[in-house]
N, C-alpha and C positions, 0 to 999 in steps of 0.2 A: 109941314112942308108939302107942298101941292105940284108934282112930279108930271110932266108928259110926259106919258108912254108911248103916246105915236112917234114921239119926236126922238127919244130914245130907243124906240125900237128900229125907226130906220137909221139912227147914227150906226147903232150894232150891226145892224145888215149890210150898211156900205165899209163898215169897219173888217168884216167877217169875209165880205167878196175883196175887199183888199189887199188882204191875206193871205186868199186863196191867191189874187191873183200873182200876187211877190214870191208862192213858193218854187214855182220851176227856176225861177233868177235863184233861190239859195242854193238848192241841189245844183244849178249847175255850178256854184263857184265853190262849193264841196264836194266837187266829184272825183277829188285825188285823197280824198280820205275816205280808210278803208271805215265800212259798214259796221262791224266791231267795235272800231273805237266811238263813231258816232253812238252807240247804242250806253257804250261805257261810259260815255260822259253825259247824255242824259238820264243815266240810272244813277251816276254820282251825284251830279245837282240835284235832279229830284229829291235823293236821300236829305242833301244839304238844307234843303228848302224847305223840308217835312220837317225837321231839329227845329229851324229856324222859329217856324208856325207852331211846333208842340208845345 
């Protein structure tokens, strides 16, 4: 299988600044949930995700 890496490397990079650029939109439509629980539920999932993958 004969891979372009340029062509993948800039999907990744405009994938990665797109990203960046959608995360002020999610903080702000989770900005009435307290910190706490945000933390609690990505230490949940992760955990989830980790079983999952093991």
């Amino acid at each position: 299988m004969n891979l372009n890496y340029d062509k993948d490397g800039l999907t990744y990079a405009v994938l990665s600044y797109l990203m960046w650029e959608l995360t002020p939109i999610y903080w702000k439509l989770v900005h009435h949930v307290a910190p706490g629980e945000i933390l609690a539920q990505r230490v949940f999932w992760s955990f989830i995700l980790c079983l999952f993958f093991y």
